[in-house]
N, C-alpha and C positions, 0 to 999 in steps of 0.2 A: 504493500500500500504506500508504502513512504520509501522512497529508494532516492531522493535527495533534500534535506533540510538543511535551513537558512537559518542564520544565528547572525543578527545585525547585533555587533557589541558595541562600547563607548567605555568599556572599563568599569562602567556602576554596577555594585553589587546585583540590583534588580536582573542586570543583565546576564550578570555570573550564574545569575540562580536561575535563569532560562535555559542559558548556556548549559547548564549541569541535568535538564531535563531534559533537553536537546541528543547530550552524547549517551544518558538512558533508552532513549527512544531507537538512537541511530543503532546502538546495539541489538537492541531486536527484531532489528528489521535490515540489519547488515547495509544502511543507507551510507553514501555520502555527504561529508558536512559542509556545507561552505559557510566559513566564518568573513564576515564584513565589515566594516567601520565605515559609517558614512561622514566624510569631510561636509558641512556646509560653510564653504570661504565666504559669503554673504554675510550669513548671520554670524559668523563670530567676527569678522572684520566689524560689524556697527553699521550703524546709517550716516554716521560724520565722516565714514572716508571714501568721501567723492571723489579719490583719483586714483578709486583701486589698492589692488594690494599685490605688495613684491613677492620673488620668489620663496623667500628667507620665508615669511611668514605662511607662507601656503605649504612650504615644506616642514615648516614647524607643526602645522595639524595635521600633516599625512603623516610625519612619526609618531604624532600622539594616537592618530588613529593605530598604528602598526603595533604601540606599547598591548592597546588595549587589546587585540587580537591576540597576542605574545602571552597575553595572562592567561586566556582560556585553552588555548591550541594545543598545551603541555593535557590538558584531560582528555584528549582524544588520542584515537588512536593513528600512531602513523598512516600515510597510503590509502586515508580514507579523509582525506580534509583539506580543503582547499582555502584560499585564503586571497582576500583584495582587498583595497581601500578606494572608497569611490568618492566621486565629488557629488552634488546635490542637494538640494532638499531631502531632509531623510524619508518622510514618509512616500516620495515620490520615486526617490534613486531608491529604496529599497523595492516597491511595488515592481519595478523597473526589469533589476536583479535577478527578482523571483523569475520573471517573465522568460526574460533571457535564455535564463538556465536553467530551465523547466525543474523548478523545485514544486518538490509534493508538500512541501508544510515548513511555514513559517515561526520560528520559534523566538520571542521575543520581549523583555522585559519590561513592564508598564511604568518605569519609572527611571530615570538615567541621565543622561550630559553630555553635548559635543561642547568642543571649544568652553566657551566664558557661559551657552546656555545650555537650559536641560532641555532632552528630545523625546527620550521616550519615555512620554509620559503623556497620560491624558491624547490629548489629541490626535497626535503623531501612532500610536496603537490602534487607537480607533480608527484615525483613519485609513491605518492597515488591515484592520480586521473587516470595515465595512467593504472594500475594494478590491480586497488579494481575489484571485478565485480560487487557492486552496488554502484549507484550514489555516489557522492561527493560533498559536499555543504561546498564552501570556501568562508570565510568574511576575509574582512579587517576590520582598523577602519576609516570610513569614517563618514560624514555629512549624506550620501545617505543611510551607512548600517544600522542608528538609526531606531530600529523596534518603531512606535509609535503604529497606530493601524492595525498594520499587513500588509499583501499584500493588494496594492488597483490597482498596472498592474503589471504583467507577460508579460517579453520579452520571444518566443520561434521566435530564428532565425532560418530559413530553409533551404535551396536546393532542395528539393523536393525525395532527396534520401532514400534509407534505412536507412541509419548509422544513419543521419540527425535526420530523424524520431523517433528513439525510445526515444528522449527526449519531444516527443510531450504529451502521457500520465500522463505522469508523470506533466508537465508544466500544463495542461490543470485540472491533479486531483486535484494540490494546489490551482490553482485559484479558484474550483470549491469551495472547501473549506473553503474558505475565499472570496468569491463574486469578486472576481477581472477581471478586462478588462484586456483580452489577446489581446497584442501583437504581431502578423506575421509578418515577414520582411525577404527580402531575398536579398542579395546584389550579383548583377551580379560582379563577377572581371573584370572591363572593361583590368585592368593592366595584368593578367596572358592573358586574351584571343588576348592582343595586341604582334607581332612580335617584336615592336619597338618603342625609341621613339617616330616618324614621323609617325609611321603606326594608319591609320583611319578606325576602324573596320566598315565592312559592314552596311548598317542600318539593311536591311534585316537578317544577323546573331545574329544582338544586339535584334532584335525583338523578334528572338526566342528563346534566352532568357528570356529574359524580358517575354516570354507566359508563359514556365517554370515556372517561380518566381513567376508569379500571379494564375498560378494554385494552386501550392505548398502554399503559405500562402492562397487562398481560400479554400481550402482543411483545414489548418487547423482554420480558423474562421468559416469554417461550423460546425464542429465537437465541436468547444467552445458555437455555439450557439445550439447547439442541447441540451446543458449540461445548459442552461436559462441563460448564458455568453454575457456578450459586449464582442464585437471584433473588431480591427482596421487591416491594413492590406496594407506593403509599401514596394513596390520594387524600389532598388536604384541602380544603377550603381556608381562603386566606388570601396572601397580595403575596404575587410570583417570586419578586427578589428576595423579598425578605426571607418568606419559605424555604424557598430554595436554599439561601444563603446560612438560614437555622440546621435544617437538615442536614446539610454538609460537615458542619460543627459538629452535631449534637453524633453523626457515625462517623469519625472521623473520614474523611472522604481525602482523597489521594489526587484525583483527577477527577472535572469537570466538561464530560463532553456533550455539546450543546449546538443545534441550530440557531441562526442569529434570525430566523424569523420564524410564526406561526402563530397563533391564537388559545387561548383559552376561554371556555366562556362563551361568551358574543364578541371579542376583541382579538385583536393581534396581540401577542405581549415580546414573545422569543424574537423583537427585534427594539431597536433604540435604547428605551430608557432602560427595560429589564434588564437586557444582554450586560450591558455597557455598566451600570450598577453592579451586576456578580461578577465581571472582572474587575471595574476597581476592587472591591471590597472583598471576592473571594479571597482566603485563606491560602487556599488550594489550587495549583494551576489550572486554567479553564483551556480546553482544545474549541475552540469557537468554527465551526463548517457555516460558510456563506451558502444562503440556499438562494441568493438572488436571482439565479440563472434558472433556479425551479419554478 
């Protein structure tokens, strides 16, 4: 499934710790790495130097970019890792990259530093998440993102939608991978399907949801046990991120595979605010699968 992954570093620990899920991954799947650093000579030259910038300083951020590649490249293994420094916009020259060089998954920390500003963070992720067209796997540094002996559960939250869906293979090949209990959960939005504060949604409409949600995560615990998988399987009424982001806690969760669009409810949620909420604030690395093309 993954037979080349991209690791855009800048030397920040956020990145280290992508880095470190990156050469787990590559291992499993005996992929190719290519390690990156993107230079952007715009943004750390400033807007006050209108007459450009010499060689001395453009070569000063291609070594800093090369330090920071230098730090992780020693964790991988020889003969399987390739390595550049590019110029650009980062979330642009990476997207770029990917393209290029037909990478199956992009592995990348949400928080980090070129030059004098920080890059990957916030925006520059997302904006790779929303645009790459293959998955996105974003660490922080947490307690939870400490890989010790690999995945031991896989969250894949549902709706039972398409969009939803295509991060199910993908969720289900890692695990398979690595022996781990997948996780199905589907969290009905009681808040978008209610009018109001005072309003008490039907039982009979909450029900059929609620059948929904347990098809949808039965559906996918059959498919994990067909693959010689433990499966669990919980539908909750409540607000997506949060849920989600409790349940992941509360079983300690390892990895986070997820579509970035599909609905719950009467609503879309598996895309914007959701998605982009359980990667900031997940714990746990999120594998994010664009289903835009679906």
């Amino acid at each position: 499934m993954y037979e080349t992954i991209l690791v855009p570093t800048d030397g920040s620990d956020h990145a280290e710790r992508a880095a470190a899920h990156a050469q787990y991954l590559s291992a499993l799947f005996e992929a190719t790495v290519h390690l990156i650093s993107v230079v952007d000579v715009q943004a750390a030259a400033g807007p006050f130097d209108a007459g450009g910038v010499d060689d001395e300083f453009v070569d000063r951020l291609r070594s800093d970019g090369r330090d920071a590649i230098d730090t992780i490249e020693a964790d991988f293994e020889s003969g399987s890792v390739e390595t550049a420094v590019v110029e650009g916009s980062p979330g642009t020259a990476i997207l770029d990259y990917a393209d290029e060089h037909g990478v199956d998954l992009v592995a990348m920390g949400t928080h980090g530093r070129t030059g004098l500003r920080r890059y990957i963070a916030g925006s520059v992720t997302e904006h790779v998440v929303r645009h790459a067209e293959v998955p996105v796997l974003t660490a922080r540094v947490t307690d939870a993102s400490v890989l010790e002996d690999g995945y031991d559960d896989v969250l894949i939250p549902t709706d039972g939608s398409e969009a939803a869906g295509v991060a199910v293979d993908h969720g289900l090949t890692v695990a398979e991978r690595t022996g781990a209990r997948v996780h199905a959960v589907n969290v009905v939005d009681v808040s978008d399907l209610s009018s109001g504060p005072d309003y008490t949604l039907p039982t009979e409409l909450l029900e059929q949801f609620r059948d929904r949600g347990e098809r949808a995560t039965e559906e996918i615990a059959a498919a994990a046990e067909d693959r010689g998988l433990d499966a669990l399987t919980d539908v909750r009424e409540g607000f997506p991120a949060r849920d989600l982001l409790d349940y992941a806690a509360e079983h300690g969760i390892e990895l986070i595979a997820m579509g970035t669009a599909g609905r719950t409810g009467m609503s879309r949620f598996l895309l914007g605010s959701t998605a982009e909420r359980i990667i900031r604030h997940a714990e746990s690395p999120v594998l994010a699968v664009n289903a835009r093309d679906e």
